[in-house]
Structures are given as structure tokens and as C-alpha cells.
C-alpha positions as CSV (number, residue, x, y, z in Angstrom):
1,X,2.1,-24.6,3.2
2,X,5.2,-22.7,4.2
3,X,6.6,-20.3,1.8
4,X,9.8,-18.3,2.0
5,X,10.5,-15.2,0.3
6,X,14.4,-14.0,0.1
7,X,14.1,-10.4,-0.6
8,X,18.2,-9.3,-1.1
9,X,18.6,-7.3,-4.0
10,X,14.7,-6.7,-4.5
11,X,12.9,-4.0,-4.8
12,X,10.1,-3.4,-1.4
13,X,7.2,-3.3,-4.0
14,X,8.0,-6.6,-5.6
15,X,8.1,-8.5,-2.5
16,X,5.4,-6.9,-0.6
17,X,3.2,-7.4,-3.8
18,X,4.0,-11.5,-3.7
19,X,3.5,-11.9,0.2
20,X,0.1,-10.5,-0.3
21,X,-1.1,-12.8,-2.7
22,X,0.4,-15.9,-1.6
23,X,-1.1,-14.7,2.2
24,X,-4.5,-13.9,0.0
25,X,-4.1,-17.2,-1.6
26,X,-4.2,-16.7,-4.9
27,X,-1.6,-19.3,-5.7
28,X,-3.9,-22.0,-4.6
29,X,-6.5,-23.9,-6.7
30,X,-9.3,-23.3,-3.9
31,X,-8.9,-19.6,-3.5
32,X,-11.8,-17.7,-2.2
33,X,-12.2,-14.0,-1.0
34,X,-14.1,-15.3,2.5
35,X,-11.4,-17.4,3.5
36,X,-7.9,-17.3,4.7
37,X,-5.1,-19.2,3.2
38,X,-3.1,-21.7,5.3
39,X,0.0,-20.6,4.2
40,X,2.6,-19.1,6.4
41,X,5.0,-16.8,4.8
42,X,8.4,-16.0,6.2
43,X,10.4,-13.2,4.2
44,X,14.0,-13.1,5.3
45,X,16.8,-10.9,4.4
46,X,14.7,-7.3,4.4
47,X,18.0,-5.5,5.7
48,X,19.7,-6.0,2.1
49,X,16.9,-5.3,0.1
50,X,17.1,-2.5,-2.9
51,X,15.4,0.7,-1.7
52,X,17.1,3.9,-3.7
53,X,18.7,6.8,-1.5
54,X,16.3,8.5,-3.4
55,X,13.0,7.1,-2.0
56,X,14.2,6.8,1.2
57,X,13.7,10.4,1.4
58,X,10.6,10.8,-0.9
59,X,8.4,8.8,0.7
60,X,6.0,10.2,3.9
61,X,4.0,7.5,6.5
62,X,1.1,9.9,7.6
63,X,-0.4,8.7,10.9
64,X,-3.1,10.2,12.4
65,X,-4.1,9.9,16.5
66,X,-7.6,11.4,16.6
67,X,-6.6,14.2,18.6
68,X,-6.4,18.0,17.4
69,X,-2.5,18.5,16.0
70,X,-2.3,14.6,16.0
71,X,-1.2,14.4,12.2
72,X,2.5,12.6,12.5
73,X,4.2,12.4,9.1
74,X,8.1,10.9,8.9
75,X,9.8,10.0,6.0
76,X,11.0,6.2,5.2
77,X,14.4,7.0,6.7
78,X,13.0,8.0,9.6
79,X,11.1,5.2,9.7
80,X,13.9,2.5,9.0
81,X,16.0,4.4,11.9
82,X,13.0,4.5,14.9
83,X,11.2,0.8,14.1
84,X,13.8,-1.1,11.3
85,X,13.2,-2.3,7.9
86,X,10.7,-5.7,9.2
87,X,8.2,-2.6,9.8
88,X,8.6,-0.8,6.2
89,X,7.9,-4.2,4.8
90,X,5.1,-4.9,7.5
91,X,3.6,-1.8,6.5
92,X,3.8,-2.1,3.1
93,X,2.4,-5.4,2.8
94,X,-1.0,-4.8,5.5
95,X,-1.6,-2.3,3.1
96,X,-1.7,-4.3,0.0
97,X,-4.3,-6.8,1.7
98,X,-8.3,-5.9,1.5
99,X,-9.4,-3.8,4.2
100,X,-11.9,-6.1,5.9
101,X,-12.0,-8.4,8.8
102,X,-9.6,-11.0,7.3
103,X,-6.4,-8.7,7.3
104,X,-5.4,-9.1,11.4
105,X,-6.0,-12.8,10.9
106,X,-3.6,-13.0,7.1
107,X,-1.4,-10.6,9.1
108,X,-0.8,-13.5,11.8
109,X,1.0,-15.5,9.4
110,X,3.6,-13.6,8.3
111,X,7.3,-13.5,9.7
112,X,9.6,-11.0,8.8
113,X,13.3,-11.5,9.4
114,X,16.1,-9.3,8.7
């Protein structure tokens, strides 16, 4: 199944929450934790969702490279300006998803769109 998700005027939470489930497949009769979903999920419009001036400037991505003095940390503005809004909502949904060997392969069927 294909699923589109228009996210202009939503908040990133909202629509990160709903990708992950429908990529989990917990819309479908047959859902099981072992298995991936055949659903492909394309979320279009992330430019003109609702994200507040105010948590734009709140909210830290903390990347780390291994490496003494590696810690990174940038704010979501920052963010938006180096990689765009497809990443913020990239980021937000991989992390939403259970860490185990299914998340690269759920990841591959998602499209993000501006």
C-alpha cells in the first residue's frame, strides 16, 4: 500500500508519530513485530509544517563521532539551515521506530518531500 501524509499546518510530532506506525504496520490486520510492512509512505509538504519560533531554538541534535572532543550539538535551526526540513522529519521519525535490525529496512520506504 501507498500512503501519503500532507503535513502543512501540522505539528513535526503528529506526523512523525503516524509515519512510524503506518511504516511499523500497525494499521494492518497482520501486524507483527518481526516483520516489515509493505507500505511505502511519502509525506509531502514538510516546508510549511507548524514548528514554533520557539522550539526552533529549544531544541539540541547531540551527535557524537567517537573521537575525544567529538560531541557536536546544534540547534533545530541550525539544523533546518545546514541539511533542510526532509532531515528534521527524517530524524524525528528513525527515532520513533524500535532500535533493532528492522529500522534501515522500514527507513527504505519512506519519501520525504518538501
Amino acid at each position: 500500500m501507498k500512503y501519503t501524509i500532507d503535513a502543512q499546518g501540522k505539528k513535526l510530532g503528529r506526523v512523525a508519530s503516524q509515519a512510524a506506525a503506518i511504516l511499523m504496520g500497525k494499521n494492518t490486520t497482520s501486524f507483527a513485530k518481526n516483520t516489515v510492512a509493505d507500505s511505502k509512505i511519502e509525506v509531502v509538504n514538510v516546508a510549511q509544517a507548524d514548528i514554533t519560533a520557539h522550539k526552533k531554538e529549544k531544541d539540541t541534535y547531540v551527535t557524537y563521532t567517537g573521537s575525544r572532543g567529538g560531541l557536536n550539538t546544534e540547534t533545530l535551526s541550525q539544523l533546518i539551515a545546514r541539511r533542510g526540513m526532509p532531515e528534521v522529519f527524517r530524524r524525528a521519525i528513525y527515532r520513533m521506530l524500535p532500535d533493532n535490525k528492522l529500522r534501515d529496512v522500514r527507513m527504505k520506504n519512506l519519501i520525504i518531500k518538501e
